[in-house]
KOLKOLNU-496797 format. One record per residue (C-alpha): y, z, x; residue in three letters. Coordinates in steps of 0.1 Angstrom, whole numbers, padded with zeros to 4 digits, always signed. Example, Ala and Ser with C-alpha at 12.3 -4.5 7.8 and 13.67 -1.06 7.14 Angstrom:
<atoms>
-0045+0078+0123ALA;-0011+0071+0137SER;
</atoms>
This chain:
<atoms>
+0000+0000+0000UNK;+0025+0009+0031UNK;+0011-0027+0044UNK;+0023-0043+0013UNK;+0059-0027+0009UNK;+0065-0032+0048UNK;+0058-0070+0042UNK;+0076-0073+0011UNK;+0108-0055+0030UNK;+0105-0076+0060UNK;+0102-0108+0033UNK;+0131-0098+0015UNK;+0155-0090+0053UNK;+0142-0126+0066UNK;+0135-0151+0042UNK;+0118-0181+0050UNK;+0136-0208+0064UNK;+0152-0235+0044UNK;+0142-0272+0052UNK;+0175-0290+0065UNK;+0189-0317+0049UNK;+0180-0356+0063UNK;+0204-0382+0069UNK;+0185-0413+0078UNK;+0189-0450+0078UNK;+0167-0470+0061UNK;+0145-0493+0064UNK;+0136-0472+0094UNK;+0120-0510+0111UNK;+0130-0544+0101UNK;+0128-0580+0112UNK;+0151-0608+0105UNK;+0156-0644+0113UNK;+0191-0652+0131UNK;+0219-0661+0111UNK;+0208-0638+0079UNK;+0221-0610+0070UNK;+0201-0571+0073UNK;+0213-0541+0051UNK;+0209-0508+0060UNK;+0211-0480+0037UNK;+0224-0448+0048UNK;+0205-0420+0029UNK;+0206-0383+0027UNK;+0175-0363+0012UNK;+0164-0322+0006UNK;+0198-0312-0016UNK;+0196-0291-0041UNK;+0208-0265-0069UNK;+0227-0243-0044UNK;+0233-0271-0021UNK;+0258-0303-0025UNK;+0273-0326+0001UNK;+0313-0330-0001UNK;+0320-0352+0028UNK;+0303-0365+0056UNK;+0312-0385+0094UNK;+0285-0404+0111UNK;+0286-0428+0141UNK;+0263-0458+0145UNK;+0256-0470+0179UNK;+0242-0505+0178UNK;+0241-0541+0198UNK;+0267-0565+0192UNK;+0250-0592+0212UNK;+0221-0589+0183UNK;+0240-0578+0153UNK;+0277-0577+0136UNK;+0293-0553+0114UNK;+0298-0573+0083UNK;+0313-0550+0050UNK;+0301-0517+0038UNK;+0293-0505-0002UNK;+0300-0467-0012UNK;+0274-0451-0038UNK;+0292-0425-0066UNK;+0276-0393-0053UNK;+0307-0383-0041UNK;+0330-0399-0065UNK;+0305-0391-0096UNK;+0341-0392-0128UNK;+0356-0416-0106UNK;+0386-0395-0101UNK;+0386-0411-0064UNK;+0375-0400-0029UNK;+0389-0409+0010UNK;+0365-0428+0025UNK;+0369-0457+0054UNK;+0346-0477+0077UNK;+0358-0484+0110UNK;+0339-0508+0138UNK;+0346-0512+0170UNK;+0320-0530+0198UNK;+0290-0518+0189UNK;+0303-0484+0174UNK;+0308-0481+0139UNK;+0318-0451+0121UNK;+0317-0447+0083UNK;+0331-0413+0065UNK;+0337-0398+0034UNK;+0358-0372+0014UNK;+0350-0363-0021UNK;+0375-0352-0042UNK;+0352-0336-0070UNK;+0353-0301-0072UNK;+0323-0282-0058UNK;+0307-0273-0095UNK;+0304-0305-0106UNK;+0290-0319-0071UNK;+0264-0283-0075UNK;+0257-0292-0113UNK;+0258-0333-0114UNK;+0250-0347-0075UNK;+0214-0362-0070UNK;+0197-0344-0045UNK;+0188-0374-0025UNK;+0212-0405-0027UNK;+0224-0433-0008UNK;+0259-0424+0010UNK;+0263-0462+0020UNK;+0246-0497+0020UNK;+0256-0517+0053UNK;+0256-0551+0058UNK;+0247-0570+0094UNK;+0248-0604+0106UNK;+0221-0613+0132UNK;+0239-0634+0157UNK;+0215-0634+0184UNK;+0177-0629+0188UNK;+0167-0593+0203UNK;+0161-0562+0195UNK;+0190-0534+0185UNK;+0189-0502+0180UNK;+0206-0487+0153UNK;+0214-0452+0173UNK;+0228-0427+0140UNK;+0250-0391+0156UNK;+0263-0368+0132UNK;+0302-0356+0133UNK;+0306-0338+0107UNK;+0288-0327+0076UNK;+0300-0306+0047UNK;+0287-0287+0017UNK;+0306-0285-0020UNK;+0327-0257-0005UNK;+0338-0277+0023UNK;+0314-0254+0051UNK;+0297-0265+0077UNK;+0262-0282+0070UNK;+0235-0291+0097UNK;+0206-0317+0087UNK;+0183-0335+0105UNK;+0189-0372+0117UNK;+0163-0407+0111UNK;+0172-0436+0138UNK;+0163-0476+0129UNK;+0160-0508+0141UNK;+0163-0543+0140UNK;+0147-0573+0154UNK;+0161-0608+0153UNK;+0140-0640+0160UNK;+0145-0675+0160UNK;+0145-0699+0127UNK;+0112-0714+0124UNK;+0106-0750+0122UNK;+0095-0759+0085UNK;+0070-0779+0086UNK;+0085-0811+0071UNK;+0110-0811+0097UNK;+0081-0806+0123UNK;+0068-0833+0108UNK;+0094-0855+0108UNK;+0107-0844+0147UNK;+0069-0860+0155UNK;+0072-0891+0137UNK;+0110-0896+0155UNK;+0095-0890+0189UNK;+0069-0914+0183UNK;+0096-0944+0176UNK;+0105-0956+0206UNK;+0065-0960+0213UNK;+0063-0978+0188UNK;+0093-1003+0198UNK;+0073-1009+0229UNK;+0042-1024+0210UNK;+0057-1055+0190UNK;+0036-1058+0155UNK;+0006-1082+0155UNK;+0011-1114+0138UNK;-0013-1120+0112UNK;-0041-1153+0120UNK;-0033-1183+0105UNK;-0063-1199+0091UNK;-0066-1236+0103UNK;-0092-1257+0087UNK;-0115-1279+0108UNK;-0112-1307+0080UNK;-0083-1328+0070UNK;-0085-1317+0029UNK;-0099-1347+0009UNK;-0079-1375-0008UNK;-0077-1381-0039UNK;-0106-1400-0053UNK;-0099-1439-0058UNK;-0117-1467-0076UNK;-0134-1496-0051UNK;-0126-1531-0059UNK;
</atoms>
């Protein structure tokens, strides 16, 4: 019985715990041909009832011989009445850093906010073949009352490869090639049939 109240006293001083928030980006791995466009989501997950995000500042690190910042789209999570937020994305060389305020106030982000939602879709264009790392590093994080909030952090990637060939146009590069082969053989005339006998005359009465 003394066993039993010691634990549930030590239980009650030191609580397990809590699982931290993740901010990730996601897909986590993808592949794309050059010239097209990858999207990135930027994602937090493991909010809940006592916990709510009111802003956050993150920093992408990635390669801009591989890949270029296109345009950015905001969720509502931190807008959720549309009575505005701050936000901004800023790129410079292979840095990118993409922030947001909400302007909600902290018990509606605690009673309305999903507890995992995408902060931000990003859009890339591949403009070289490689691989880039998309590198994420957290500047600031911050709960419905505006404190400090840790979480943990998700990395991805990209790879870029060449456009294939279709096959028609394989197709047609071969038959191209082949043409000036082909101008070196001259086309066969066809035989002409001569006949061994003059054709017959007409038939004639002898008189």
């Amino acid at each position: 019985m003394q066993r039993l109240l010691i634990g549930a006293l030590f239980y009650a001083l030191c609580p397990p715990a809590q699982a931290l928030p993740l901010l990730e980006l996601s897909p986590p791995r993808q592949s794309v041909t050059l010239g097209s466009t990858a999207r990135v989501e930027l994602r937090i997950s493991g909010l809940d009832e006592a916990t709510a995000l009111s802003a956050f500042d993150v920093q992408i690190v990635f390669d801009p011989a591989v890949l270029a910042y296109v345009d950015s789209a905001f969720s509502d999570q931190l807008d959720l009445f549309g009575s505005g937020d701050v936000r901004a994305v800023e790129s410079a060389d292979g840095v990118l850093n993409v922030w947001e305020i909400s302007l909600d106030s902290s018990a509606d982000l605690l009673s309305y906010q999903a507890d995992a939602f995408t902060l931000a879709t990003l859009s890339f264009q591949a403009v070289g073949e490689g691989f880039s790392a998309l590198t994420l590093s957290l500047n600031a994080l911050a709960d419905a009352d505006g404190n400090g909030l840790p979480a943990q952090l998700g990395e991805a990637d990209v790879t870029v490869s060449a456009v294939p060939l279709p096959a028609l146009g394989y197709s047609l590069a071969l038959a191209l090639a082949g043409l000036p082969m082909l101008r070196q053989y001259p086309p066969r005339r066809r035989n002409q049939r001569h006949e061994r006998f003059p054709a017959a005359s007409a038939p004639g009465f002898v008189g």
